[in-house]
DOVO-161989 format. One record per residue: residue in one letter; x, y, z of N, C-alpha, C in turn. Coordinates in steps of 0.05 Angstrom, whole numbers, padded with zeros to 5 digits, always signed. Example, Ala and Ser with C-alpha at 12.3 -4.5 7.8 and 13.67 -1.06 7.14 Angstrom:
2
a+00264-00114+00156+00246-00090+00156+00264-00066+00156
s+00257-00045+00142+00273-00021+00143+00258+00001+00157
REM end
This chain:
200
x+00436-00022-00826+00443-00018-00798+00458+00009-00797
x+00448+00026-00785+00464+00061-00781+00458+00065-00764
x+00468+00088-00748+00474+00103-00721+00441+00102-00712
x+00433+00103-00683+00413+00100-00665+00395+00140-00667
x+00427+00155-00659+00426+00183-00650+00443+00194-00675
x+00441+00226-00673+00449+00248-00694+00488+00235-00677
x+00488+00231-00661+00516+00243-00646+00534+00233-00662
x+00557+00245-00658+00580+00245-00670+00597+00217-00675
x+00601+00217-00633+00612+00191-00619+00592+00175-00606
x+00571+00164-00625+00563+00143-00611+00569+00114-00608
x+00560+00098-00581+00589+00081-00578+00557+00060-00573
x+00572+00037-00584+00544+00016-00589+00562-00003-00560
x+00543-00024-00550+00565-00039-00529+00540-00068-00530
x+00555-00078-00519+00546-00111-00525+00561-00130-00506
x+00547-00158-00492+00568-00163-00482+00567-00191-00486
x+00581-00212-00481+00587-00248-00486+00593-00263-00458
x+00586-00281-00455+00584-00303-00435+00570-00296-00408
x+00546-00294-00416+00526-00277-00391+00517-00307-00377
x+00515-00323-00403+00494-00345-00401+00516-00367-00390
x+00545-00366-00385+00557-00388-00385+00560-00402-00359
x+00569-00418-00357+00577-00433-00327+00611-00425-00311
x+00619-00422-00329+00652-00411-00327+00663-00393-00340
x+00677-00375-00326+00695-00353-00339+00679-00330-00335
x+00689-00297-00344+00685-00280-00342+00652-00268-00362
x+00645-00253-00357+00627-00240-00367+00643-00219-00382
x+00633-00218-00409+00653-00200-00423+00639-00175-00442
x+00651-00155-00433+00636-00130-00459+00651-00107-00471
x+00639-00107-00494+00656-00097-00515+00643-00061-00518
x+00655-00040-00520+00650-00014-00528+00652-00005-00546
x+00638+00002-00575+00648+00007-00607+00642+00035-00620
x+00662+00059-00621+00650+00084-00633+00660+00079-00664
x+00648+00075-00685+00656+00080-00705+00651+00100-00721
x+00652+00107-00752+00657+00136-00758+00638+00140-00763
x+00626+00162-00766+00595+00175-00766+00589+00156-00803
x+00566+00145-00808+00559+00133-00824+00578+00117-00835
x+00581+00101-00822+00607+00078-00824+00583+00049-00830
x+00600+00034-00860+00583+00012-00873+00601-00009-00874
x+00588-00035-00868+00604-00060-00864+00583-00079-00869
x+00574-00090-00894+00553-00109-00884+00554-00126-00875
x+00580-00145-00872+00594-00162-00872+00580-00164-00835
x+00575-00137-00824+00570-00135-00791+00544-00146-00779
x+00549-00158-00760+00518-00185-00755+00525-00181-00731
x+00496-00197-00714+00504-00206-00692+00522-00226-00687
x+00544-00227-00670+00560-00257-00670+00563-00276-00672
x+00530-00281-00657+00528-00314-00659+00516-00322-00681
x+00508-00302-00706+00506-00313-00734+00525-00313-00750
x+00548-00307-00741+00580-00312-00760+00590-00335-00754
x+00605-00344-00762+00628-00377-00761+00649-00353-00737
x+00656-00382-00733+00687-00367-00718+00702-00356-00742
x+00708-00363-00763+00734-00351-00772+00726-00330-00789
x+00691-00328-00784+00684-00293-00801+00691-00276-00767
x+00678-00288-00758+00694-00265-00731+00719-00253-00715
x+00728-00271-00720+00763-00264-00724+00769-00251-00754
x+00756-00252-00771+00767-00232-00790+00753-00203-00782
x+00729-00199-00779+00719-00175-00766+00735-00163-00748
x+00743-00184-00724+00754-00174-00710+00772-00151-00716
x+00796-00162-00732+00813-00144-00740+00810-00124-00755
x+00786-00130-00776+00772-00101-00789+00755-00080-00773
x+00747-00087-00744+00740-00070-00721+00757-00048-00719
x+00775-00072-00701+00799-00060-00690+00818-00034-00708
x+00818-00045-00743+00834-00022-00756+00819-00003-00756
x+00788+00003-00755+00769+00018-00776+00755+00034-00754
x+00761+00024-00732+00728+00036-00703+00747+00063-00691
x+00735+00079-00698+00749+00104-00678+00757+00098-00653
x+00750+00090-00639+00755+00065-00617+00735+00047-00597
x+00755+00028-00584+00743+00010-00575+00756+00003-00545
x+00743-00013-00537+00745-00025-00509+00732-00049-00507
x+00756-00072-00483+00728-00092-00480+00738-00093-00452
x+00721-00104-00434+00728-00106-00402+00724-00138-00398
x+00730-00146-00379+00719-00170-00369+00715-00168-00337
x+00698-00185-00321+00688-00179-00298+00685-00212-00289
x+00705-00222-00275+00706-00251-00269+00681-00264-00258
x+00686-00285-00261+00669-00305-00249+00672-00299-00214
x+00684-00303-00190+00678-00285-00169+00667-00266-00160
x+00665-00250-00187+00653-00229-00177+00619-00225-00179
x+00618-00238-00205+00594-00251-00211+00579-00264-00193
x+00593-00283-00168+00586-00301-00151+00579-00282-00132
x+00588-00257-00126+00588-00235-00101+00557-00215-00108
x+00563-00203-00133+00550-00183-00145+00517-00193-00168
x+00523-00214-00171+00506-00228-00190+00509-00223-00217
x+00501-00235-00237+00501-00230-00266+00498-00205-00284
x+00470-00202-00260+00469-00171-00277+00480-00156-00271
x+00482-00147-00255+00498-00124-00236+00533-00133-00248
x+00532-00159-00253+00560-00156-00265+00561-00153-00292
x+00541-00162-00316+00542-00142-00338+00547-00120-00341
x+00531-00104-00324+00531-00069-00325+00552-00068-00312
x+00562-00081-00305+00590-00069-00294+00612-00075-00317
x+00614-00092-00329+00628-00103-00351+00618-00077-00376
x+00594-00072-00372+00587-00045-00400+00598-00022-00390
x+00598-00011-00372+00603+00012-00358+00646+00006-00360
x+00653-00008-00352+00680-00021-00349+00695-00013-00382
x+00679-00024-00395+00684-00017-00423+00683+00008-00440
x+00659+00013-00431+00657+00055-00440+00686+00065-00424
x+00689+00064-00399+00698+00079-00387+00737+00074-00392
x+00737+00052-00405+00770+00045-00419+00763+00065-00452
x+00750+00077-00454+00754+00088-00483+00769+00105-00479
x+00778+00119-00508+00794+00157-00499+00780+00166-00508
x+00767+00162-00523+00737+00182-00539+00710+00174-00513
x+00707+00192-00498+00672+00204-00495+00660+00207-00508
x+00639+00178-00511+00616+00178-00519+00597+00203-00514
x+00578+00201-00533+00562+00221-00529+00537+00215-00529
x+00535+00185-00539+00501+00175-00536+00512+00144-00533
x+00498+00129-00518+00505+00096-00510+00490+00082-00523
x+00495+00065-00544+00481+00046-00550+00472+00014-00546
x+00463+00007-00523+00460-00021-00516+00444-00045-00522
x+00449-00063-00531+00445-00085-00533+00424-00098-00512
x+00402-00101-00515+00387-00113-00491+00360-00089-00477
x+00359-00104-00463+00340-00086-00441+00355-00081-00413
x+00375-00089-00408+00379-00079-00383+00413-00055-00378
x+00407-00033-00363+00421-00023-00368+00424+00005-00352
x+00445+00012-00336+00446+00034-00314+00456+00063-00322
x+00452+00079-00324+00463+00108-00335+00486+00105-00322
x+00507+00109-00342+00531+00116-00346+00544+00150-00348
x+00550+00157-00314+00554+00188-00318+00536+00199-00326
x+00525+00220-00339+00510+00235-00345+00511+00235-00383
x+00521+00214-00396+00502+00207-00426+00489+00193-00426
x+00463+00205-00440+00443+00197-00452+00444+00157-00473
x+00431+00144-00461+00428+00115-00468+00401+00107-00478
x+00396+00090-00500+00377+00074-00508+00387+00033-00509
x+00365+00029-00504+00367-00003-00494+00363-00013-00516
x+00361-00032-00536+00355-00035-00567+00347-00073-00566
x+00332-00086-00557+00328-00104-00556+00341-00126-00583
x+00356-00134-00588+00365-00147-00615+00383-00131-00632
x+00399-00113-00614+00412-00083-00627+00428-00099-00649
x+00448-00121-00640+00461-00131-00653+00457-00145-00681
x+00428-00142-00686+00428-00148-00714+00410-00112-00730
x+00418-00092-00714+00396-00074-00716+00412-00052-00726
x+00445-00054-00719+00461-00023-00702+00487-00037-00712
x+00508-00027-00731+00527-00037-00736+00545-00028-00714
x+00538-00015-00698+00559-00005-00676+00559-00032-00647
x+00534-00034-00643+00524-00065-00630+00540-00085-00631
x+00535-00092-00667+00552-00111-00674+00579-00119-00669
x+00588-00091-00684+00612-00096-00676+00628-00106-00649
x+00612-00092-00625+00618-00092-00601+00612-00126-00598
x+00587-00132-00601+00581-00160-00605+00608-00178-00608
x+00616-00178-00631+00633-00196-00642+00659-00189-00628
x+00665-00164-00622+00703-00168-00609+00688-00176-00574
x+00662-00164-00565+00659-00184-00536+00665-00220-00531
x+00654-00227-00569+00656-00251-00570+00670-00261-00569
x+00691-00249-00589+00717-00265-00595+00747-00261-00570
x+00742-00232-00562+00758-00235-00542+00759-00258-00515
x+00723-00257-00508+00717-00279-00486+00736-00301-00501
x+00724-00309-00531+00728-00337-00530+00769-00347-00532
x+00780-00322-00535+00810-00334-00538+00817-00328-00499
x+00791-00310-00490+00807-00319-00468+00797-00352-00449
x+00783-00351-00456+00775-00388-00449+00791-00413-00458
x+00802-00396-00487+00824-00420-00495+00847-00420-00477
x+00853-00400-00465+00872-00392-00451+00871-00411-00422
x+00849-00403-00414+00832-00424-00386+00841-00455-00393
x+00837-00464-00421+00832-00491-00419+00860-00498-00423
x+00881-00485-00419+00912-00495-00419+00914-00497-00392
x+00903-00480-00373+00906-00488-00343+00880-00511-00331
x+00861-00518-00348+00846-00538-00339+00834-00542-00361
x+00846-00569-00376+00837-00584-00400+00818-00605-00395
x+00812-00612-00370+00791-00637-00374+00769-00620-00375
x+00758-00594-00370+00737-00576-00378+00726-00571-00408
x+00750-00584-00428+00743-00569-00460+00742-00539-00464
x+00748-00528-00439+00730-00491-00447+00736-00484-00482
x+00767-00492-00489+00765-00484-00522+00749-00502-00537
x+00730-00506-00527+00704-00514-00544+00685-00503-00537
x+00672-00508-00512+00655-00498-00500+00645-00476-00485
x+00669-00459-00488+00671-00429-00478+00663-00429-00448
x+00657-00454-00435+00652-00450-00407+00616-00447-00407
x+00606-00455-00431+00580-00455-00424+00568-00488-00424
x+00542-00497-00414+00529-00520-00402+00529-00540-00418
x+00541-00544-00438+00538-00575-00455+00537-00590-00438
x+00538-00620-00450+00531-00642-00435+00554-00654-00429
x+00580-00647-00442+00602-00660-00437+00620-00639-00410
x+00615-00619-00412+00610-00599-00393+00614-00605-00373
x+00582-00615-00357+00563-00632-00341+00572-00647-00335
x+00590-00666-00351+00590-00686-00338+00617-00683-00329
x+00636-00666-00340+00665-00657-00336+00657-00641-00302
x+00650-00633-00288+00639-00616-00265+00636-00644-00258
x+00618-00658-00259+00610-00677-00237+00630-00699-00239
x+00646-00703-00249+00672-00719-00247+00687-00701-00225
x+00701-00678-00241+00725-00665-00237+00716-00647-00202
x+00695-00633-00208+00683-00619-00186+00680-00587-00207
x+00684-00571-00174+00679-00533-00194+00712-00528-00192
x+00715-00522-00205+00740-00498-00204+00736-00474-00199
x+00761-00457-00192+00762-00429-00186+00747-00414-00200
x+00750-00417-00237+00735-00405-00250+00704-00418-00261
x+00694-00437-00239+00666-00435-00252+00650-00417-00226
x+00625-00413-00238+00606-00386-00222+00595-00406-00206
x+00592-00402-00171+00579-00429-00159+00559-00425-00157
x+00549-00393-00158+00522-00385-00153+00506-00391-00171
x+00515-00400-00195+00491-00402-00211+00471-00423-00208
x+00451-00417-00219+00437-00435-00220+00421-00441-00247
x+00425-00477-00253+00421-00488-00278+00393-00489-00283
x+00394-00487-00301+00361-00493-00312+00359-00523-00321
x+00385-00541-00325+00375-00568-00329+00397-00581-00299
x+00385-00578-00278+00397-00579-00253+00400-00604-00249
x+00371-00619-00258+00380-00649-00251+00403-00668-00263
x+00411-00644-00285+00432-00664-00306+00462-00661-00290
x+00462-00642-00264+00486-00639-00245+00482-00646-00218
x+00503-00668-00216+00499-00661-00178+00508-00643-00164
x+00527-00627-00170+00536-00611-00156+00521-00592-00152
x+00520-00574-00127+00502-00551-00119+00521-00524-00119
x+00513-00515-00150+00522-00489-00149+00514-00463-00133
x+00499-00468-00121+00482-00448-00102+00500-00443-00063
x+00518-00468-00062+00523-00469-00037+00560-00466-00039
REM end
């Protein structure tokens, strides 16, 4: 896994909880040093938690720098998902102090940022150690901030479930109802397993 472009500051970005029912949409910005090696660096969701919290902190010492943003659940409900990703990627470049000089993203979808040059990298995160990285602190930051959530509403589990659709989830919503931080707009793909109408 090595740099996409020749550039100096290229900044890989990635983001976590796109797919969830609750909480923020979260993304991470990563310039590390021009031929910078970690193999240890994956996409996130093929590490354990406690290899990602160790990354984490080997990011954080090692990445020329970094950023992560988050972009709430409201806004998500106003703006929609995607439009609130790219806002969460853009949110994150733009907290760096190093200017990027080439963007590297995670995915297919994705809006020019100012006037640098961007490539979309379908699976970047197992492709682009800069991805990765971004990958895993998007991850792990969302997920301590969910633990955080589930001290102000524990019949949810979020420090388990990060606020995405399990079945205990499911059935925690259709007891309890939505809270502030779940997205109402969304809409489930196993709908019948909820009564509630996140759409209205």
């Amino acid at each position: 896994m090595n740099n996409y472009s020749s550039s100096r500051f290229e900044v890989g970005v990635d983001e976590a909880g796109r797919g969830s029912l609750a909480g923020p949409v979260t993304a991470a910005a990563v310039i590390l040093p021009k031929n910078y090696k970690n193999e240890s660096l994956d996409d996130s969701k093929k590490l354990s938690n406690t290899k990602r919290l160790e990354l984490k902190k080997i990011i954080e010492d090692e990445a020329l720098d970094y950023a992560v943003y988050f972009v709430s659940s409201n806004t998500i409900d106003r703006i929609n998902i995607l439009n609130s990703t790219i806002k969460a990627m853009h949110g994150a470049i733009n907290k760096l102090k190093i200017e990027p000089e080439f963007i590297l993203v995670d995915g297919n979808k994705f809006l020019p940022y100012k006037n640098i040059s961007h490539e979309c990298i379908i699976k970047g995160d197992s492709k682009y150690q800069n991805i990765a990285a971004a990958s895993i602190l998007a991850k792990t930051y969302r997920d301590i901030y969910m633990k955080k959530l589930h001290k102000k509403m524990p019949q949810y589990s979020w420090h388990e479930n990060k606020g995405y659709g399990t079945s205990f989830h499911i059935d925690m919503i259709n007891k309890f109802g939505k809270s502030e931080f779940h997205r109402k707009t969304f809409i489930l793909k196993k709908r019948s397993q909820i009564k509630l109408e996140f759409n209205q």
